[in-house]
C-alpha positions as CSV (number, residue, x, y, z in Angstrom):
1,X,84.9,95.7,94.5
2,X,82.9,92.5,94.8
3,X,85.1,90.2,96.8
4,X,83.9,87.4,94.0
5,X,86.3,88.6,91.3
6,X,89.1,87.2,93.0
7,X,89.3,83.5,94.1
8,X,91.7,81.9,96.1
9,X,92.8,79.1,93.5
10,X,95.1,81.8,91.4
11,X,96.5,83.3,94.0
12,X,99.5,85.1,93.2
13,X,102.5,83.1,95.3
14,X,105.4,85.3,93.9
15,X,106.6,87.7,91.9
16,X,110.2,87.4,90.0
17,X,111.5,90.5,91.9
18,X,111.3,89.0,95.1
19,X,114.4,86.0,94.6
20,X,116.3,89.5,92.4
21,X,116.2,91.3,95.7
22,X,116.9,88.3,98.2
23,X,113.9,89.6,99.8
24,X,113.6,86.0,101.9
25,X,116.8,86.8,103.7
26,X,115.5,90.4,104.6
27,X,112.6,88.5,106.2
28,X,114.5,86.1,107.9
29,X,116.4,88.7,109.7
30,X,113.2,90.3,110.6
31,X,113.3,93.8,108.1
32,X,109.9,93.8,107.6
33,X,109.0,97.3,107.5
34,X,107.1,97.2,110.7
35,X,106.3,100.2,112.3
36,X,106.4,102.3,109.2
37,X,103.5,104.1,107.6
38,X,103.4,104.3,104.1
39,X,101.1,106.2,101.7
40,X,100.3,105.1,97.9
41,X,98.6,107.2,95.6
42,X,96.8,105.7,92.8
43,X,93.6,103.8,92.0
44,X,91.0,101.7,94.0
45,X,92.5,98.8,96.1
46,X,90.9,95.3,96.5
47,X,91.4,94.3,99.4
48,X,90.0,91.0,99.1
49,X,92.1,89.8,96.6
50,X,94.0,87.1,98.4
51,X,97.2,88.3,97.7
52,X,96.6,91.0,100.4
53,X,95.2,88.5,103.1
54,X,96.5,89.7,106.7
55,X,98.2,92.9,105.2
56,X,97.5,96.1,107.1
57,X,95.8,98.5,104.4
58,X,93.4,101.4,105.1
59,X,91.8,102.1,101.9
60,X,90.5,105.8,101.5
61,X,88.5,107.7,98.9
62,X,88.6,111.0,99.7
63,X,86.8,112.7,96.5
64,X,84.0,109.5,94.7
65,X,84.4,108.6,91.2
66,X,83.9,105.7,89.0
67,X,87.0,103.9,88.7
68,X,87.6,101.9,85.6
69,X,88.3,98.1,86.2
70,X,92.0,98.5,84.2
71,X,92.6,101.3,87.4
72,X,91.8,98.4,90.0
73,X,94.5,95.9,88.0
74,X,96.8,98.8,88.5
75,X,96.7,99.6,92.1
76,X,96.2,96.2,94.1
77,X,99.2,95.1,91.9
78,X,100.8,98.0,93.6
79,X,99.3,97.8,96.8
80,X,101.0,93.9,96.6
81,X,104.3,94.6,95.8
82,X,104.3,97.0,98.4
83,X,102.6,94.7,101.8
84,X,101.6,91.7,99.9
85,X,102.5,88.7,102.9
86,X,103.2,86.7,99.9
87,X,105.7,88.7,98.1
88,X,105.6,92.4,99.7
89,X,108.9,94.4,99.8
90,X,107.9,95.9,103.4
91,X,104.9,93.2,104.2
92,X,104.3,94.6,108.0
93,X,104.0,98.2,107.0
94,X,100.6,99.7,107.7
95,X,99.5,101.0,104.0
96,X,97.2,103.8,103.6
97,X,95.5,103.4,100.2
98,X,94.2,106.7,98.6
99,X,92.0,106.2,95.8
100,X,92.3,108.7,93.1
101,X,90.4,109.5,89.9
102,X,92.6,108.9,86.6
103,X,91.9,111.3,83.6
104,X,88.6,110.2,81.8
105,X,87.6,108.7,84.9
106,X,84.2,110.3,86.2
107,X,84.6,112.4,89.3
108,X,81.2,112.5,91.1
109,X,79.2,116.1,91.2
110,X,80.0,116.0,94.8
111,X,83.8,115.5,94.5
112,X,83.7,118.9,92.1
113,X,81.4,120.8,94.9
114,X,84.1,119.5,96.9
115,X,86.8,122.6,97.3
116,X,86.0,122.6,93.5
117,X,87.7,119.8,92.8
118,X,90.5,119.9,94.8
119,X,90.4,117.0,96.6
120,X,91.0,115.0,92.9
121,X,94.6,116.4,92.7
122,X,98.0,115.1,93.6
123,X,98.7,117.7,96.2
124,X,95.6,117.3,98.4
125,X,96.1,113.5,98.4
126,X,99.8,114.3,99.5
127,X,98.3,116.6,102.3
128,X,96.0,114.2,103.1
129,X,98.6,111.1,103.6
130,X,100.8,113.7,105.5
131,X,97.9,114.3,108.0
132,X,97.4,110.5,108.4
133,X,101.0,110.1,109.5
134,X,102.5,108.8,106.5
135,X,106.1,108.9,106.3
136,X,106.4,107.4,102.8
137,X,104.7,108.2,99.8
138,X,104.4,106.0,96.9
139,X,102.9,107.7,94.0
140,X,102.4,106.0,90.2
141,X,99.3,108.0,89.3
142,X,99.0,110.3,86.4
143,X,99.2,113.9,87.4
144,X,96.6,116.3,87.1
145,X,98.7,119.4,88.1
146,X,101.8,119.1,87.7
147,X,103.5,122.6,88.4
148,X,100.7,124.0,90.8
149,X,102.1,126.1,93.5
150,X,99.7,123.9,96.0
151,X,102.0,121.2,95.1
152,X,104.8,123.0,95.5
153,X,103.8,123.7,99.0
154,X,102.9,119.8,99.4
155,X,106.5,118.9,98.8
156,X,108.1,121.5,100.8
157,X,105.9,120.4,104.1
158,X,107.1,116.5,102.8
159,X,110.6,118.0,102.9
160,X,110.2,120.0,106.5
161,X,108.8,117.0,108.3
162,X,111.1,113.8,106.6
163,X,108.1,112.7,104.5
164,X,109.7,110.5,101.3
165,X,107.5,110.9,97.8
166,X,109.2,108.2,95.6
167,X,107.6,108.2,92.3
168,X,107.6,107.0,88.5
169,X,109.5,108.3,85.7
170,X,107.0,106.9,83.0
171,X,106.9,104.8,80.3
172,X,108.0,106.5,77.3
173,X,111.7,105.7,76.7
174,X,112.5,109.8,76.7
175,X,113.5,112.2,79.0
176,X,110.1,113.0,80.7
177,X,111.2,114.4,83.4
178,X,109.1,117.6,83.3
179,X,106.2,115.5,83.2
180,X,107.2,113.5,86.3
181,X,106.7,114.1,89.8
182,X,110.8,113.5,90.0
183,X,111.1,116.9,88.7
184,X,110.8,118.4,92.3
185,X,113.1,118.9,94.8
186,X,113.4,116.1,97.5
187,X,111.5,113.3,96.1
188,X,113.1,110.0,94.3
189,X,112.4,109.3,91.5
190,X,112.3,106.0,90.2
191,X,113.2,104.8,86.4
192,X,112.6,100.8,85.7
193,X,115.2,98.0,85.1
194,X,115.3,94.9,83.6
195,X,116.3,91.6,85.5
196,X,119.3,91.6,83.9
197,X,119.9,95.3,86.1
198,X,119.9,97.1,82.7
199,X,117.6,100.3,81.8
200,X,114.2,98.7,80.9
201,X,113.6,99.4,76.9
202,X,110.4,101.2,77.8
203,X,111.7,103.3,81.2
204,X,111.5,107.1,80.8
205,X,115.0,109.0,82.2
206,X,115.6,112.4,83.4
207,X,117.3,114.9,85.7
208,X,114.6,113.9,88.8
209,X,115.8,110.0,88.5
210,X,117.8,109.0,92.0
211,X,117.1,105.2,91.9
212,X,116.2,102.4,89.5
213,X,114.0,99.3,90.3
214,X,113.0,96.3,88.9
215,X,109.7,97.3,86.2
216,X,108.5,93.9,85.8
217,X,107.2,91.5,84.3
218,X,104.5,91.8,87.7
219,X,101.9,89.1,87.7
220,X,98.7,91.0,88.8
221,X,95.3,90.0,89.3
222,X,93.1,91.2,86.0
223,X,89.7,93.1,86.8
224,X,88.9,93.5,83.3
225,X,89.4,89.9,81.8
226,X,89.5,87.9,85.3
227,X,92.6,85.8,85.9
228,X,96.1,86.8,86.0
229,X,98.2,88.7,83.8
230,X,102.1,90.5,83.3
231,X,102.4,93.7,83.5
232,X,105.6,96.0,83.5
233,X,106.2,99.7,83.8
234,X,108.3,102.2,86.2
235,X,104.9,102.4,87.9
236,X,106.2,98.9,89.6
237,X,109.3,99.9,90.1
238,X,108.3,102.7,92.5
239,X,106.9,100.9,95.0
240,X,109.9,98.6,95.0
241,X,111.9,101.3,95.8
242,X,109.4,102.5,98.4
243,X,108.9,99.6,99.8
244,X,113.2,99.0,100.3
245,X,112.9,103.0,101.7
246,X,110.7,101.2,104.4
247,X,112.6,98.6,105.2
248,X,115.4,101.3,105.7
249,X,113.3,103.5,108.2
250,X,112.2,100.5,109.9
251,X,115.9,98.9,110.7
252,X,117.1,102.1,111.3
253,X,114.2,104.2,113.7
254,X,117.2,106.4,114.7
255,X,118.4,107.7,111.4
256,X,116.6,110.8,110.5
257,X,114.8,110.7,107.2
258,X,117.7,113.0,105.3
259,X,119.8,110.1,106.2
260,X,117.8,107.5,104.6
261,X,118.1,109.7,102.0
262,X,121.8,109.8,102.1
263,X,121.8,105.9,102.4
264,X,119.7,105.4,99.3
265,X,122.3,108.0,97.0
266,X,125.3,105.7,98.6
267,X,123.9,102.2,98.4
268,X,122.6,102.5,94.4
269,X,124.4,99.5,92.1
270,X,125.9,102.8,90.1
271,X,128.9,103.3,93.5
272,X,127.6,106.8,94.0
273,X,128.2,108.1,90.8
274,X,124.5,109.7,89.8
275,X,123.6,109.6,85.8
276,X,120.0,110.7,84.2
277,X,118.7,106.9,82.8
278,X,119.3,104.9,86.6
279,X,120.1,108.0,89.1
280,X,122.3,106.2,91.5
281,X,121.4,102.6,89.9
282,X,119.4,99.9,91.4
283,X,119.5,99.4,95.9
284,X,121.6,97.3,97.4
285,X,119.7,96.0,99.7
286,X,122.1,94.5,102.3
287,X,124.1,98.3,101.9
288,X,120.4,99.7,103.2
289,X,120.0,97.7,105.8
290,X,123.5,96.6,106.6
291,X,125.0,100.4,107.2
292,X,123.5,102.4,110.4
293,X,122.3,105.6,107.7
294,X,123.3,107.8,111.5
295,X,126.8,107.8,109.8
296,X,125.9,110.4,107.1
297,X,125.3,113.7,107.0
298,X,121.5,115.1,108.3
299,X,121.5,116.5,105.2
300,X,118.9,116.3,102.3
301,X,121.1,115.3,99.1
302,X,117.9,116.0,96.8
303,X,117.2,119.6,98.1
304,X,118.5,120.7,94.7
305,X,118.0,118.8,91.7
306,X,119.2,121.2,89.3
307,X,117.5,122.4,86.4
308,X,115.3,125.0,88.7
309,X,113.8,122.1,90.7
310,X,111.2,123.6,93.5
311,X,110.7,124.1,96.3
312,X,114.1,125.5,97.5
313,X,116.1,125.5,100.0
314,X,114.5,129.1,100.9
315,X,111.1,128.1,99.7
316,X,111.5,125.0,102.5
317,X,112.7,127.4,105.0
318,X,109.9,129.8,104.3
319,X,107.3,127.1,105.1
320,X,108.9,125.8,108.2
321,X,109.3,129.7,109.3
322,X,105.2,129.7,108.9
323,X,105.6,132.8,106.3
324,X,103.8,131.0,103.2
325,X,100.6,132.7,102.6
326,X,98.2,130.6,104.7
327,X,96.0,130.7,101.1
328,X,98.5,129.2,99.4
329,X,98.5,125.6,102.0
330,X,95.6,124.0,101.5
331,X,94.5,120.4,103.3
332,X,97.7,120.9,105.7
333,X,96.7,120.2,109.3
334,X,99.9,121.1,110.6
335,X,100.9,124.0,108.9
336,X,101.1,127.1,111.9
337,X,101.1,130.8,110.0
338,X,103.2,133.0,111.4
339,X,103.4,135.8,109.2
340,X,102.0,139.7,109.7
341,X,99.0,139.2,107.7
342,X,96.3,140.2,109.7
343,X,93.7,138.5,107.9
344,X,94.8,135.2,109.5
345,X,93.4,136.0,112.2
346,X,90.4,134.0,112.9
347,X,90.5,132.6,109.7
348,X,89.0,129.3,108.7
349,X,91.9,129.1,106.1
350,X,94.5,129.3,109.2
351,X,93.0,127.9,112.3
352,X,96.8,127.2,113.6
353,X,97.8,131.0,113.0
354,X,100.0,132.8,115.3
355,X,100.6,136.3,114.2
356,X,103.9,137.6,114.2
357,X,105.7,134.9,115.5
358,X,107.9,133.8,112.9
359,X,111.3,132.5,114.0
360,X,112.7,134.4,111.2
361,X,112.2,137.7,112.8
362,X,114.2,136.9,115.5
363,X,117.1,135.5,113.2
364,X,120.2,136.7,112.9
């Protein structure tokens, strides 16, 4: 990205979310979500458009493709709602920036060499973001494979080890929640709300929905046309949403991650009652970071979403017990296999593998 397509003299100054969430105060009290690592999963980042000055970003591309400029727009808008020192939800987070190729974008002949292709889908940039320590991920791509059991596997591993996914509902005004990454167990799903705190007329719905946030309008620099323009979507709402999550982890490094979990269900504008269009409504804010999360149960309250959601309960256990198939866990660095397949054995597939040493043979 050619550091001349941005220029100093429209820099974005703020965004009308940021007086809605009274995000000043947060950063007068010093919630500034430093300390946490967050993940976001989209298109290429700019990270000379001024907006991002003095943010912490690593931006990484793990499989090449030609990005269109409209993908760009997309993902430093996201990028700045997320660590923007200007109007950033959580602007002292360290962001981790994976680039990822949209469909009809051209994936290079090396990326499909690459573990065939893998490295293009929304589980091995998961993986990936897990590996680098990531303890959020924000997610408002398209996705490429929805109900892969690679995926499945992603999201369990986010599940053993606390990882939040928050992602986007879409953008359809219908229940789309089989098309959404909210469909699966544990991750928070976001749908998009008006200033006004009312369902946005675009936002898609669904069982997977836990929390709303505002959609937009978001001012974002324009790659296509130059300048500025307003863009809207639940794609905008979900790193709001992330971005309070790591506000929450940073005010509270004691609570576990289930508990921040638990905080988010409690502290929705909808007082704990759940429904399909908002989930548990838009965050309070002051309730995230105004009640220690250690009160609540070290439970996950999204384990089970209903209507079949994966992984399971079991399927979570089975992965922290090491017995998935070590071919089914792909780009997991920290995955040990402890199963009785003997194959593992030396295998480059499971360099961590311990053979027979399960936990859950020894289990009552």
């Amino acid at each position: 990205m050619s550091p001349s397509s941005a220029h100093a003299d429209d820099t974005i100054t703020t965004q009308d979310y940021f007086s809605y969430y009274k995000l000043d105060q947060a950063r007068a009290k010093g919630y500034t979500g430093k300390g946490v690592t967050i993940a976001m999963v989209d298109g290429p980042v700019d990270t000379s458009a001024p907006e991002l000055s003095g943010a912490n970003i690593t931006v990484k591309t793990p499989c090449k493709y030609e990005a269109a400029k409209s993908s760009s727009t997309h993902a430093t808008a996201i990028a700045s709602i997320l660590v923007s020192k200007n109007y950033g939800v959580a602007p002292d987070a360290t962001l981790i920036a994976y680039s990822m190729p949209s469909e009809g974008e051209k994936e290079s002949d090396e990326c499909n060499r690459d573990m065939a292709g893998a490295k293009a889908t929304t589980f091995a940039q998961f993986q990936m973001a897990m590996n680098d320590g990531a303890q959020i991920i924000s997610y408002s791509s398209s996705d490429k494979n929805h109900r892969s059991e690679d995926l499945k596997w992603a999201i369990a591993r986010a599940m053993a080890r606390g990882v939040i996914i928050v992602g986007p509902m879409g953008n359809d005004a219908k229940d789309e929640n089989d098309q959404s990454v909210a469909w699966w167990s544990g991750t928070v799903g976001v749908s998009a709300i008006d200033a006004g705190g009312q369902l946005a007329s675009y936002s898609s719905w669904g069982q997977g929905v836990v929390a709303a946030g505002i959609g937009g309008p978001v001012k974002a620099r324009d790659y296509e046309a130059g300048g500025v323009k307003d863009m809207q979507g639940t794609s905008f709402s979900t790193p709001i949403v992330a971005g309070q999550i790591a506000l929450a982890r940073s005010r509270w490094p004691e609570a576990t991650p289930n508990q921040i979990l638990q905080s988010v269900t409690r502290n929705g504008s909808n007082n704990g009652v759940w429904n399909q269009y908002t989930g548990y409504g838009a965050l309070s804010l002051d309730g995230l970071l105004g009640s220690d999360p250690s009160q609540y149960p070290d439970e996950n309250p999204l384990a089970d979403k209903g209507g079949g959601s994966k992984p399971t309960p079991a399927e979570v256990q089975q992965y922290l017990d090491g017995l998935v198939a070590f071919s089914d866990v792909e780009f997991d660095d920290s995955y040990v296999y402890r199963g009785v397949d003997e194959d593992a054995a030396g295998n480059e597939y499971a360099p961590n593998a311990h053979i027979g040493t399960s936990p859950a043979y020894h289990r009552k």
